[in-house]
C-alpha positions in Angstrom: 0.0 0.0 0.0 3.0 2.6 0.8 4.5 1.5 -2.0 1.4 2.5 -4.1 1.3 5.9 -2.6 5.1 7.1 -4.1 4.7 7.1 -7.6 8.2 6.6 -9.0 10.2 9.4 -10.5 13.8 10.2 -11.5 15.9 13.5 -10.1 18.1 15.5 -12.1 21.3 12.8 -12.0 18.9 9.6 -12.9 18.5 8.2 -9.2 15.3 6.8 -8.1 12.9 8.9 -6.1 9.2 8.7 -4.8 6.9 11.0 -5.9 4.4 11.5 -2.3 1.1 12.0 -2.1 -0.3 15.1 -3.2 -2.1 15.8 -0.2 1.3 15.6 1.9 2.7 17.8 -1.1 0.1 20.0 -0.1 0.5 19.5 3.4 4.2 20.1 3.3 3.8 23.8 1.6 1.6 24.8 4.2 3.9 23.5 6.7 6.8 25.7 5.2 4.7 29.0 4.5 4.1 28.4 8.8 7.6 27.7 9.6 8.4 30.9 7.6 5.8 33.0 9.4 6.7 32.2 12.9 10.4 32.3 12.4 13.7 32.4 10.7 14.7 28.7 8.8 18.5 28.2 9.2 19.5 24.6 7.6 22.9 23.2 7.8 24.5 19.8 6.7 22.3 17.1 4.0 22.0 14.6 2.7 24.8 12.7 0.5 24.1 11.7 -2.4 24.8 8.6 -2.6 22.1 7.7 0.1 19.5 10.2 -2.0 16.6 8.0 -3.4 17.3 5.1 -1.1 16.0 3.8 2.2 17.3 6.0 5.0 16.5 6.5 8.7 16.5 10.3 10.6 16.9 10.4 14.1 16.1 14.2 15.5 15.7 15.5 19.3 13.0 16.1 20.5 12.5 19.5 21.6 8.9 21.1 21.2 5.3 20.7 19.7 6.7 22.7 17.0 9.8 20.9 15.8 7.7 18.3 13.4 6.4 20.9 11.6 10.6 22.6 11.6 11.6 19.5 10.2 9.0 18.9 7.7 10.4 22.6 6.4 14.0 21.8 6.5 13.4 18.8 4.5 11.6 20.4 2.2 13.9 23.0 1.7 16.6 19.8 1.0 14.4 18.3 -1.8 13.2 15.4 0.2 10.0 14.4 1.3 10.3 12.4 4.4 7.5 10.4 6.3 7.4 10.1 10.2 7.0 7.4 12.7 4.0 8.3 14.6 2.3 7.7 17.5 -1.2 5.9 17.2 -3.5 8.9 18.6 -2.2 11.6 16.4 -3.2 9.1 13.3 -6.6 8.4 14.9 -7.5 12.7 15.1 -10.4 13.5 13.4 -9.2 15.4 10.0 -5.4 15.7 11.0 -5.0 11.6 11.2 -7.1 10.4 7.8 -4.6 13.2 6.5 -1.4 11.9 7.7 -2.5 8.0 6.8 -3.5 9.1 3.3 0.1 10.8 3.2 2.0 7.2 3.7 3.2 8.0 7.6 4.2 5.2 9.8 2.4 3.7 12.8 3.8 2.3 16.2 1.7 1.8 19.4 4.1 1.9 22.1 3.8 -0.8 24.7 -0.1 -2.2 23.2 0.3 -6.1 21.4 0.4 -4.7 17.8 3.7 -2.9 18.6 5.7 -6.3 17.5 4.0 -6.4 14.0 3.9 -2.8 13.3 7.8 -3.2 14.0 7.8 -6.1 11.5 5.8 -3.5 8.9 8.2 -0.4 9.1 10.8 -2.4 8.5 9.7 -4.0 5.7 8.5 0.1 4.2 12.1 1.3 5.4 13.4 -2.0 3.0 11.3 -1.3 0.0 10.3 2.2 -0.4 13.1 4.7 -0.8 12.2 7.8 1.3 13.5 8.7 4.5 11.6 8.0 7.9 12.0 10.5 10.6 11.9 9.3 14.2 12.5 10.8 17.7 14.3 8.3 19.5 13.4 9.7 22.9 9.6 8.9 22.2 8.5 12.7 24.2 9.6 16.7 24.3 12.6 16.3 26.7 12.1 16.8 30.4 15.7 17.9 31.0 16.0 20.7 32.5 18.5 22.4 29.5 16.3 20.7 27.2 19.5 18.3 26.2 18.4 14.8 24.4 16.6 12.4 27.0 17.6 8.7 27.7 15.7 7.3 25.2 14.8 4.5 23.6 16.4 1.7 21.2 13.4 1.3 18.9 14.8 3.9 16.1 18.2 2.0 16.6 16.8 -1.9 16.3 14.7 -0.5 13.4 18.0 0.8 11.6 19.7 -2.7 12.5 16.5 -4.7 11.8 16.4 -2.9 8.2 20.0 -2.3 7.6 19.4 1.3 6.4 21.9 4.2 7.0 20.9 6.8 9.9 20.9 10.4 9.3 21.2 12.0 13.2 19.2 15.4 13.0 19.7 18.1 15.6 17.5 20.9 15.7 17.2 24.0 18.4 15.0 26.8 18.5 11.6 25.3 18.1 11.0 25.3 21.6 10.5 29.1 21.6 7.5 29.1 18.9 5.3 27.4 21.1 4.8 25.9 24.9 5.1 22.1 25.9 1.2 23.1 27.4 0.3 20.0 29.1 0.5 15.7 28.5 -3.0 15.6 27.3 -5.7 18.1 25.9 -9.2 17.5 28.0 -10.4 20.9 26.8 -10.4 24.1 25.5 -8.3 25.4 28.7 -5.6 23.2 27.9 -5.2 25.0 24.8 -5.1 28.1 26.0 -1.0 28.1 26.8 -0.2 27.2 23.4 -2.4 29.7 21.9 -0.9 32.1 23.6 2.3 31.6 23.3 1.9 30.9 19.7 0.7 34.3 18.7 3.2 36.3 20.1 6.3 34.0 18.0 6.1 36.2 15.0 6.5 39.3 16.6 9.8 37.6 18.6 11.1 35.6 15.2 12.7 32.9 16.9 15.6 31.4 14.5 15.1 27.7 13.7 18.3 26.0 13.7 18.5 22.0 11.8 21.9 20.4 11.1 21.5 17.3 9.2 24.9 15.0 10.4 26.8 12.7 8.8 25.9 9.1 8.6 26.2 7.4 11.9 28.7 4.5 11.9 27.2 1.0 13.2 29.9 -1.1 10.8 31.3 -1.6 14.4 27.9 -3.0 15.9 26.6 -6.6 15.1 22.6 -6.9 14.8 22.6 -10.9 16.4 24.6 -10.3 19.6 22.9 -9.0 22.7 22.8 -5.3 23.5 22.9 -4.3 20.1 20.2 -2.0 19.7 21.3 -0.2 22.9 25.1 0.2 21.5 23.6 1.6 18.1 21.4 3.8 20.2 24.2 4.9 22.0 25.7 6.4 19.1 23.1 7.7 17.6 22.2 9.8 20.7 25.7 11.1 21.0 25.7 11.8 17.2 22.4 14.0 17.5 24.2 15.7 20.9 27.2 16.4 19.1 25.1 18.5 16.3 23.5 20.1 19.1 26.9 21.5 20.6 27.3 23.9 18.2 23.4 25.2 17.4 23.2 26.3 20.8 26.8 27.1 21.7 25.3 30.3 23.1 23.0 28.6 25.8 24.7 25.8 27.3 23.4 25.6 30.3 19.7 26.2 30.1 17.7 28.0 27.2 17.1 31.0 27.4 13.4 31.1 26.3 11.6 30.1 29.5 8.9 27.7 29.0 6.7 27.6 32.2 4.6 24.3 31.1 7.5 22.4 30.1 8.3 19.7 33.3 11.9 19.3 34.1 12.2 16.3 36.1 15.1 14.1 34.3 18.4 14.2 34.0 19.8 14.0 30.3 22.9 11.3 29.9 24.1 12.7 26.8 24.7 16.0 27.7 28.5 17.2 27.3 
């Protein structure tokens, strides 16, 4: 079914690409005329070109409710068109989720019994459909109090291993400022109210959006059958996304600067320098 929804084109230098679905072509340019209103776009790094138009894995921190919708741009503004691993409930919302299905995103249900065979399904998409996947290894908006990556988890790396792809670490920094964290789950129109706040005053403050796209992780070194595997690729994935975070907010070490009041801050990152 992915596989139908990428109709199969050439790029300028003859490699294979995937046309997406026009609705997440539409999609997309509304995403980037938003990114543009809110704030500046600054995109460092890419993607090689030998990995262009094959089956590649992105692993980005997680740093906002806004940093999907950052990435989406910076892709865009790349040339590729990349789908997302995504959480059950946001492809069960009315409108937004028949959207995002339509558009060939990914599925995983985190803990329920269909987790295993969704695993099974996104590997077999990452093995025959050449278009990146974005995921955020650390599964939520980081709770660290300088907003450094979180812990956490080795699905993203076991899904590299499990589909021998390459992995592209993304870091990203600024998003945070466009809109609050707001709360863990919306039960009405108060809990909306922080992040409609907030999000009216970003144009007026123009907060810059800062993406590096890394080089390739290397995980020659790390063998898919032995034990602890997918925690020794996730290991260097997570450093590889800290270490392009170094520099994007080499200015705010410590802490950001923006102060979000909703945002908790109750663990401790292990990957911060």
């Amino acid at each position: 079914m992915l596989l139908a929804m990428f109709t199969l084109h050439h790029d300028e230098r003859g490699l294979p690409r995937r046309r997406p679905p026009a609705i997440w072509r539409t999609l997309s340019a509304l995403d980037t005329g938003l990114v543009h209103l809110v704030g500046r776009l600054r995109v460092t790094g890419g993607i090689p070109a030998k990995l262009r138009g094959r089956p590649l894995l992105m692993a980005a921190n997680h740093i906002g409710v806004f940093d999907a919708l950052v990435l989406i741009a910076a892709c865009k503004q790349l040339g590729i068109a990349p789908r997302f691993l995504l959480a059950g409930g946001l492809l069960d919302a009315p409108v937004l989720g028949p959207a995002l299905r339509a558009s060939g995103h990914l599925r995983i249900d985190r803990g329920k019994a269909t987790a295993v065979e969704q695993f099974a399904d996104a590997v077999a998409a990452m093995r025959t459909t050449p278009s990146p996947i974005i995921v955020y290894p650390e599964g939520r908006i980081s709770h660290d109090p300088g907003l450094w990556p979180e812990r956490g988890k080795t699905g993203a790396a076991r899904l590299a291993l499990a589909a021998d792809v390459p992995v592209i670490p993304i870091s990203q920094w600024g998003a945070h400022e466009a809109v609050y964290w707001g709360t863990e789950k919306v039960e009405g129109p108060a809990d909306l109210l922080p992040l409609a706040r907030s999000g009216l005053t970003a144009p007026l403050r123009r907060p810059t959006f800062k993406v590096h796209f890394g080089a390739p992780v290397d995980l020659s070194g790390v063998e898919p059958e032995r034990p602890g595997a997918g925690v020794r690729a996730h290991a260097k994935i997570m450093r590889a996304i800290t270490d392009g975070l170094i520099p994007l907010r080499r200015d705010e070490p410590d802490k950001p600067r923006f102060h979000d009041p909703t945002r908790p801050t109750d663990t401790l990152s292990p990957w911060r320098p």
